[in-house]
C-alpha angles and dihedrals in degrees: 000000000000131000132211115194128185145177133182136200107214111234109229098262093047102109134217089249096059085043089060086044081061101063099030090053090044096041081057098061090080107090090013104067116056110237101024115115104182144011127194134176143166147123119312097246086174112117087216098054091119093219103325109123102170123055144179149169129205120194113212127186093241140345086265089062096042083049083052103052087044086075101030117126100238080052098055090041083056097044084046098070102019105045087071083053098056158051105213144190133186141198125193122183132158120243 
């Protein structure tokens, strides 16, 4: 299994609307993207999140599958519109 985990910090004009776009269009990968289990994101309710106030996992069967999705088209939809909205960061491990 492989795990992608992500967090974002919000830049100031980023609304609550896209921030709910955000979710919603994440949350949506699951079923969608071949190789991807699970899929999992919220608020960072954690008092030492620097800064990243949205987070998620996703759960993919294998590196191959999360590289894959990477470059998928809903992805890049997704990265189109959100990138100029945050601040990210990502961890990947294999588990």
């Amino acid at each position: 299994m492989f795990i992608h985990i992500f967090g974002f910090r919000w830049k100031e004009h980023a609304t609550d609307a896209e921030k709910e776009r955000a979710a919603r269009d994440i949350r949506a990968f699951q079923g969608q993207i071949f190789g991807l289990i699970e899929v999992s994101v919220g608020e960072n309710l954690s008092p030492r999140g620097q800064g990243y106030a949205f987070a998620g996992l996703m759960k993919f069967t294998d590196r191959a599958a999360c590289d894959a999705y990477a470059v998928h088209p809903a992805h890049l939809a997704l990265l189109e519109w959100l990138v100029p909205l945050i601040d990210p960061v990502e961890l990947d491990f294999e588990a």
